[in-house]
C-alpha positions in Angstrom: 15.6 -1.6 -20.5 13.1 0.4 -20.0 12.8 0.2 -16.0 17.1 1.1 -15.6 16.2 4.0 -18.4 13.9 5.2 -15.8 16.2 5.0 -12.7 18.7 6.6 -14.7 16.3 9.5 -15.8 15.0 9.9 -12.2 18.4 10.4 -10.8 19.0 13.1 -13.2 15.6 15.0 -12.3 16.8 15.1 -8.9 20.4 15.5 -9.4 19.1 18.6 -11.0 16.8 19.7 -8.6 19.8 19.5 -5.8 21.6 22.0 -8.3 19.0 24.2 -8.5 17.9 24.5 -5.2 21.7 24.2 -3.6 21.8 27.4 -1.9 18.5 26.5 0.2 19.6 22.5 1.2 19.3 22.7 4.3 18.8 19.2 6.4 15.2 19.0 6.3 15.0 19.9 2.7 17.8 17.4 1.5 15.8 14.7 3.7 12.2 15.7 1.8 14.5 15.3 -1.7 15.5 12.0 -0.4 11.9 10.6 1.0 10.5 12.3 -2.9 12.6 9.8 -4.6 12.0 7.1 -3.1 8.2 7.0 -3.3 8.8 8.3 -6.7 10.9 5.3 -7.8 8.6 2.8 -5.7 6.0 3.3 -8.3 8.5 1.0 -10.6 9.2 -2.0 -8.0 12.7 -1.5 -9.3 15.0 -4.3 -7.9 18.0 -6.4 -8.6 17.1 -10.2 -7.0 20.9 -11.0 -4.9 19.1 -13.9 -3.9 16.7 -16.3 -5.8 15.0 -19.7 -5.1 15.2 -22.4 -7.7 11.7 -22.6 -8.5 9.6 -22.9 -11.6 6.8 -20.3 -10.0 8.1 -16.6 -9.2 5.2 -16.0 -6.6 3.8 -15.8 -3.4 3.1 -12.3 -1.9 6.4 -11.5 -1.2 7.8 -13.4 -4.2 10.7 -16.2 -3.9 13.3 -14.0 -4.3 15.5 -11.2 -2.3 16.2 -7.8 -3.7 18.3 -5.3 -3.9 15.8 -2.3 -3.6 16.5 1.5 -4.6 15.9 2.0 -0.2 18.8 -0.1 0.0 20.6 1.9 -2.8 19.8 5.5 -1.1 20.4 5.0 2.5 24.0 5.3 2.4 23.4 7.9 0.0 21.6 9.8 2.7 24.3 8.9 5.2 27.3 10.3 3.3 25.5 13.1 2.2 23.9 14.3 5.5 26.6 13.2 7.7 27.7 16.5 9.2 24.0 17.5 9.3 22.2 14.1 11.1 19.8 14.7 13.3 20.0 11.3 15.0 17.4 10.8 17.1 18.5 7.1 18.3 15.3 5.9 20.1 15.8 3.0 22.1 13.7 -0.3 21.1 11.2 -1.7 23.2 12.1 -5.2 24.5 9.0 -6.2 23.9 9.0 -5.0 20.3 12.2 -6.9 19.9 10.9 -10.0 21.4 7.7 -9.6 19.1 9.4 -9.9 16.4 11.8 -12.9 17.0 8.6 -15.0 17.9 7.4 -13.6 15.0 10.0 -15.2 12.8 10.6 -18.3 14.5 7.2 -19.2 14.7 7.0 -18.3 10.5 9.6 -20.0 9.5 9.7 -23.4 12.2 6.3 -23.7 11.6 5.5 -27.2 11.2 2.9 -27.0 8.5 5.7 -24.3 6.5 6.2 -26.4 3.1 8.3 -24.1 2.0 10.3 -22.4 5.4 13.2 -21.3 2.8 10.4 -19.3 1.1 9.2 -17.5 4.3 12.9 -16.6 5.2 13.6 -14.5 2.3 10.2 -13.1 3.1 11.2 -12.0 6.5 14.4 -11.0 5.6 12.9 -8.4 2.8 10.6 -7.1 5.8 13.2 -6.8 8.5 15.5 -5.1 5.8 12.8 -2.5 5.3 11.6 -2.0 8.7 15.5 -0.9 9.1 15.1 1.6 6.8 12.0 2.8 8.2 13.4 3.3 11.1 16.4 5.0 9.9 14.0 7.7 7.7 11.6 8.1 10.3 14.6 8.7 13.2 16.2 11.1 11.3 13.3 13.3 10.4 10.6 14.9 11.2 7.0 14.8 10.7 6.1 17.6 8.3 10.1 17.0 6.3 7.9 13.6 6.0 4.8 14.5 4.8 6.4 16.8 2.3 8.5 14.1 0.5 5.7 12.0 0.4 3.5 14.4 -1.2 6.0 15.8 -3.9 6.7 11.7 -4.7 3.0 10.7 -5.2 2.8 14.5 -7.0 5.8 13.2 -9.4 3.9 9.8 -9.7 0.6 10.7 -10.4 2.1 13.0 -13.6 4.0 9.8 -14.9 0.9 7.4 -14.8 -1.1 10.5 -16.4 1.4 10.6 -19.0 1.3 6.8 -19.3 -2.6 6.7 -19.5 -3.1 9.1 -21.9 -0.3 7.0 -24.3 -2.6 3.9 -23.4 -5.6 3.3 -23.7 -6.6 6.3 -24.6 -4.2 6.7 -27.7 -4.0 3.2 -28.2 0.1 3.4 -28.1 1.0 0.0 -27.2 4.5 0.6 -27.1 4.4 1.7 -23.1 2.8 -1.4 -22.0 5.5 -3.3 -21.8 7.9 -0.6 -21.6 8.9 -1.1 -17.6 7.7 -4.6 -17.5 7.5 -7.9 -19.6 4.4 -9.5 -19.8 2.7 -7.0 -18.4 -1.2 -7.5 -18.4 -4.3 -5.3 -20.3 -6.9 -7.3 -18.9 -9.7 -9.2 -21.1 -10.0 -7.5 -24.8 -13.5 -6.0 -23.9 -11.9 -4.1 -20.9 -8.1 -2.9 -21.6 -7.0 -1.0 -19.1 -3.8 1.2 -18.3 -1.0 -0.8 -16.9 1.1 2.5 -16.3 4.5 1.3 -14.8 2.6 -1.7 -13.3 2.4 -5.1 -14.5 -1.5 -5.0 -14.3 -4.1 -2.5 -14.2 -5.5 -3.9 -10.9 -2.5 -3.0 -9.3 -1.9 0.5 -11.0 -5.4 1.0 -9.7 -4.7 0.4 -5.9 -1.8 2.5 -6.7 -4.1 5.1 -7.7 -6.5 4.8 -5.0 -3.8 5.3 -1.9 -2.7 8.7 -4.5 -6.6 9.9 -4.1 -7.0 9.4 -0.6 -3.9 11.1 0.5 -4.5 14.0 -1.7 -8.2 14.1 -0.7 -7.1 14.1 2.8 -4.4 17.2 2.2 -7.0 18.8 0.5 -9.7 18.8 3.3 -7.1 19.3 5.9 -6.1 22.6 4.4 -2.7 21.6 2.9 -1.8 22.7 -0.2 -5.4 22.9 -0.8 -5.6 24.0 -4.7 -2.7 22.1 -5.6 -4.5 18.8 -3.2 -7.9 19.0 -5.4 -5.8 19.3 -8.6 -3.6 16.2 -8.6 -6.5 14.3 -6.5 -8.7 14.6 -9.5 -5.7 13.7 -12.1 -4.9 10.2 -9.8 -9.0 9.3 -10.2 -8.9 10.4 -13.9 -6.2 7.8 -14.4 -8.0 5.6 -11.4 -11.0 5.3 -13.8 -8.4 4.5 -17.2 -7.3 1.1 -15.1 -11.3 0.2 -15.6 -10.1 -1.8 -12.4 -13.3 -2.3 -10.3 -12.1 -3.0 -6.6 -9.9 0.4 -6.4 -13.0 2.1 -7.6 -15.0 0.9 -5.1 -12.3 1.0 -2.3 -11.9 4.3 -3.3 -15.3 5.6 -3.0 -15.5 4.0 0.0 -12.9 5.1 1.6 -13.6 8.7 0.1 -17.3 8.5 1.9 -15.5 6.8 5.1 -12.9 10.0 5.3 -15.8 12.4 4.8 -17.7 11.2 7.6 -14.6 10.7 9.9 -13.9 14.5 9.2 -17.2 16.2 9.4 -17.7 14.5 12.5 -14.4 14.5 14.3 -16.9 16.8 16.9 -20.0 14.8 17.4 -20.7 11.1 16.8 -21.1 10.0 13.1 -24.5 7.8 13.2 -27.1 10.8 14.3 -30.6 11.9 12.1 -28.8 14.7 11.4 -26.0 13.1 9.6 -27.5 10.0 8.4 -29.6 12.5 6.3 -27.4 15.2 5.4 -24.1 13.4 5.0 -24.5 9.4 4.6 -27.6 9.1 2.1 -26.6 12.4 0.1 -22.5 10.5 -0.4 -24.1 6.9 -0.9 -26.5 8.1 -4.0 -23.6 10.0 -5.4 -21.9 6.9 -5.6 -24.2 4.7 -7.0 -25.1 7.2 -9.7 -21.6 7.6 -10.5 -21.4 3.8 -10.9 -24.6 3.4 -12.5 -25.0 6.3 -14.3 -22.1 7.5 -16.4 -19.9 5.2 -18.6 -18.2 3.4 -15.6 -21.0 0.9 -15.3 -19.9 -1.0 -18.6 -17.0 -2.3 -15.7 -19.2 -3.6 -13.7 -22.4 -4.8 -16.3 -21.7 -6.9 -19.4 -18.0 -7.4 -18.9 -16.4 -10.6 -17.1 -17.7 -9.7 -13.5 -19.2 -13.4 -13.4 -16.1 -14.9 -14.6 -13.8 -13.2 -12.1 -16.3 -13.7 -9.1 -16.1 -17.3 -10.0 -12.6 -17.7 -10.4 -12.5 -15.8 -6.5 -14.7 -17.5 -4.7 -12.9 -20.9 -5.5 -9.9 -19.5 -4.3 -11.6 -18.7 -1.2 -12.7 -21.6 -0.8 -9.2 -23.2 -1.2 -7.9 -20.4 1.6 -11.4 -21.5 3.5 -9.7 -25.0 3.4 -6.4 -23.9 4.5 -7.7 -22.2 7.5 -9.8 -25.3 8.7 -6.8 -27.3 8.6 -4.5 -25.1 10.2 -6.3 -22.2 12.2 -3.9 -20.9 15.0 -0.6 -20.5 13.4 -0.9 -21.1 10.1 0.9 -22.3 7.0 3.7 -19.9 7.6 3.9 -16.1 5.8 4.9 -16.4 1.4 3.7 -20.1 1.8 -0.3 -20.5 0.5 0.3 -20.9 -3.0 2.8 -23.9 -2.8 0.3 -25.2 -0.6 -2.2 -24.9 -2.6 -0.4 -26.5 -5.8 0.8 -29.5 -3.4 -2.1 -30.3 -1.6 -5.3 -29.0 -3.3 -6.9 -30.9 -6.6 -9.0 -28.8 -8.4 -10.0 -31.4 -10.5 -11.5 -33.1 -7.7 -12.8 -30.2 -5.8 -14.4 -28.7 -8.7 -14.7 -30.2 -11.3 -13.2 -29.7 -15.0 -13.3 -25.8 -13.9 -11.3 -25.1 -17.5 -14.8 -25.6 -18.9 -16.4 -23.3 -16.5 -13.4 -20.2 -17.7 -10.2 -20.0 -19.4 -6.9 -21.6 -17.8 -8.7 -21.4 -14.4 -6.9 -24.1 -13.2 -3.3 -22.0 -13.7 -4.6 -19.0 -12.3 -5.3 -20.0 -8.7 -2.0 -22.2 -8.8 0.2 -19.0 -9.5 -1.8 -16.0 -8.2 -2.2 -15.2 -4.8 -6.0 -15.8 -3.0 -7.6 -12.5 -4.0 -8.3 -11.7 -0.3 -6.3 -10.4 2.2 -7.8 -11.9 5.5 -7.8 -15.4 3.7 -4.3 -14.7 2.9 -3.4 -13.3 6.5 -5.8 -16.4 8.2 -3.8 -19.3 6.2 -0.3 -17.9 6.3 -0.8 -16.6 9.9 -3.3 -18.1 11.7 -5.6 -16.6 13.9 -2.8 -15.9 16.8 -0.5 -14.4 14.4 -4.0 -12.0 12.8 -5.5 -10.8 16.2 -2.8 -8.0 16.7 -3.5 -6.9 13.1 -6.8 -6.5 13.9 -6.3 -5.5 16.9 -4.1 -2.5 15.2 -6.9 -1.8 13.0 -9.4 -1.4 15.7 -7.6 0.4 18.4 -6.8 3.2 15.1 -10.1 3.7 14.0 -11.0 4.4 18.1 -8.5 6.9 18.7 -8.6 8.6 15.0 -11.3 11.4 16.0 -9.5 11.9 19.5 -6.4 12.7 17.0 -8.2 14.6 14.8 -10.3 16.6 18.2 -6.7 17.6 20.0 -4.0 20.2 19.6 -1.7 17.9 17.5 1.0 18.9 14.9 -1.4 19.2 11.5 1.2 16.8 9.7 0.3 14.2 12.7 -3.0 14.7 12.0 -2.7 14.0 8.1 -0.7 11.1 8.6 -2.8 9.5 11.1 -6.1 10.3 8.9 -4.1 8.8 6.0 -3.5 5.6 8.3 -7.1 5.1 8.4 -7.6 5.6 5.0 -4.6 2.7 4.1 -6.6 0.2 6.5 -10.3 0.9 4.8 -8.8 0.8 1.2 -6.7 -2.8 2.2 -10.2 -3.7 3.7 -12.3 -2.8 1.0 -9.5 -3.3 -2.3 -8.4 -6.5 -0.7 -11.4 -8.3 0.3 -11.4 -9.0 -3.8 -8.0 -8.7 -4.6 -4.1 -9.2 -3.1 -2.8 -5.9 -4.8 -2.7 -4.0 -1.1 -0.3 -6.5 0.0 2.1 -6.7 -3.2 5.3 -4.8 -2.4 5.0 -1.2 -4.1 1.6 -0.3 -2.5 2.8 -2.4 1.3 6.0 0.0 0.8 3.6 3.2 1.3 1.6 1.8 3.9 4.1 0.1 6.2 6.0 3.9 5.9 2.7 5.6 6.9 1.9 3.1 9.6 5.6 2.9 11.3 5.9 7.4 11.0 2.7 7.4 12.9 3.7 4.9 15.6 7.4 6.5 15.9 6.6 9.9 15.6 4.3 9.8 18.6 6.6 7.3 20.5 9.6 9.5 19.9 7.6 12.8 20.9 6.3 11.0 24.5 10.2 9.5 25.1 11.7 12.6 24.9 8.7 14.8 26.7 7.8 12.3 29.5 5.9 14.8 31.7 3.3 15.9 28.9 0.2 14.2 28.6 -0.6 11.5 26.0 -3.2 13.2 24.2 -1.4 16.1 23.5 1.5 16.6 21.0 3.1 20.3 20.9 3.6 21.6 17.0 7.5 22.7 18.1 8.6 20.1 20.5 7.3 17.8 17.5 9.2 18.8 14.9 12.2 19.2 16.7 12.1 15.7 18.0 
């Protein structure tokens, strides 16, 4: 009830905000309205499923079922509404891109090893579905129209989960825990955290840690500088609410990673000058504000052993996975069924439930709490390499980026990118939240406006160079 009374309430916020801006609508602003609502209402993982497996487990990262999406909702919207306005930019597809991604699918879903192939369909059709809209959004607008709805979403976002927060823990109003979600999670007794419109504080807290990253990045690029600090310091006060301890590491890691990135975008980050005066200075203001102010008690005397326990035998079960099938896989939304058909953890371990609670149950239903392992088994290492590849090749060209005469939304956006690949690296090397589907919605948006932007700006200005992308010819792409 709670989740339709907030679609229904967000429609009316906006509905409002059309009337009272009407006489300024012009395309680019209608287009930011449209881009604010939907990161606004991915903070819910609102969706109707039109198509659902019969199975006793609702898991696997991209779950077993296929759903109607607000994305899915709004894009005709944006259609009908901006129809007499579109600027269309239809790019032409690669062939290559296209063929990419039909190997890409067959090989997923005719996979031999697949268990479960009907699984990895509806997981491929939920991607290509939103890859479609990504390409629709990113066509039609422009880079700095983009950046703009992003930032007003994650500006609406951060206000709810503040609102939420402060409700609980800190007032102890258990009434909006489960108010979006049933079942949702506190987390052990000793260490409630806020939920927020998430079903677990974990994953509010990856939530959290993309929100402080972007607005830190806005705020040392000059955008909306005041109003960057602000709401960059309200997403870490609610950050530090989830008591979640992966996004507070990934996001002072990431924080310390974008610090160093910027500073240096002149000179090369690992010289006595900076080792002293930037590295050491940000790495003991870290570890005192771990170690010295209340947010130790997350990571001393609570159930860290527990949790690294209950981890590491899930890596070993996605260790397992990859021995058996290293090049392509088990085939993508497929691990856990594997794991539940083929693994014993009686025999492998032992009688685990006497080692922690229901143990046994939570690495048959949850996802392995690591990204690679998850990417390694359901992928393989063929179907990995061009991730890493990806990851690689942006973290080389990010100071060249940062260095030229770029459009300064270009430059936030790719900065950003970088920041989405050290949080998944950091978040997810202990956790699966930066692959569930409301925090892979913002980075799969970030990652595909990056690519097309600069693809779309060097197919329609052929005889520029490469490294250079003109403000004005940008934005009117």
């Amino acid at each position: 009830m709670g989740a339709i009374l907030f679609i229904v309430i967000s429609v009316l916020v906006y509905g409002l905000k059309i009337v009272h801006n009407s006489r300024h609508l012009t395309y680019d602003k209608w287009c930011e309205i449209f881009i604010s609502f939907f990161i606004f209402t991915n903070c819910l993982g609102f969706g109707l499923p039109l198509i659902e497996l019969d199975r006793y487990y609702v898991d696997g990262v991209f779950g077993f079922k296929y759903r109607l999406e607000v994305y899915m909702l709004i894009t005709p919207i944006f259609f009908i509404v901006l129809s007499k306005r579109m600027k269309w930019h239809s790019m032409r597809i690669p062939w290559y891109v296209v063929l990419a991604l039909t190997v890409f699918a067959a090989v997923n879903i005719f996979n031999p090893s697949n268990v479960i192939s009907s699984s990895t369909i509806l997981a491929i059709a939920q991607i290509f579905s939103y890859l479609l809209f990504l390409y629709i959004v990113c066509s039609c607008v422009n880079i700095d129209t983009l950046l703009k709805g992003i930032y007003e979403g994650l500006v609406y976002t951060t206000l709810l989960q503040l609102i939420l927060t402060i409700c609980y823990p800190i007032l102890g109003i258990t009434a909006v825990v489960e108010l979006f979600r049933e079942g949702v999670s506190i987390r052990a007794a000793e260490r409630p955290g806020a939920p927020g419109t998430f079903n677990h504080p974990n994953a509010l807290g990856g939530y959290m840690a993309i929100t402080v990253a972007f607005f830190a990045i806005c705020y040392m690029m000059g955008f909306r500088k005041q109003k960057s600090l602000t709401w960059g310091l309200i997403a870490f006060f609610v950050l530090i609410f989830t008591f979640s301890r992966t996004a507070l590491l990934a996001t002072i890691g990431t924080t310390i990673l974008l610090v160093l990135i910027y500073r240096t975008r002149e000179s090369s980050i690992f010289t006595i000058k900076n080792i002293f005066t930037l590295i050491l200075p940000m790495l003991l203001l870290a570890s005192a504000l771990i170690f010295l102010t209340p947010i130790k008690n997350s990571f001393i005397g609570s159930n860290m052993d527990e949790m690294m326990l209950a981890r590491m035998m899930h890596y070993y079960c996605g260790y397992e996975i990859i021995q058996e099938h290293p090049f392509f896989g088990l085939g993508l939304n497929t691990h856990l069924e594997y794991i539940r058909r083929n693994i014993s953890f009686g025999a492998t371990f032992g009688d685990i439930n006497k080692i922690f609670w229901r143990a046994e149950e939570f690495m048959g239903s949850n996802p392995i709490h690591n990204v690679l392992l998850i990417l390694l088994s359901e992928l393989g290492i063929i179907g990995t390499l061009p991730i890493v590849y990806y990851i690689i090749r942006q973290f080389l060209k990010i100071k060249s980026r940062l260095r030229g005469d770029y459009n300064e939304s270009y430059k936030i956006m790719a900065l950003y990118a970088v920041a989405l690949i050290s949080y998944i690296l950091i978040h997810g090397m202990a956790d699966w939240a930066p692959v569930n589907v409301l925090m892979r919605n913002i980075w799969m948006l970030v990652f595909f406006a990056v690519a097309i932007d600069r693809y779309k700006w060097e197919e329609s200005t052929p005889e520029h160079s490469s490294h250079t992308i003109n403000p004005r010819n940008n934005i009117e792409a």
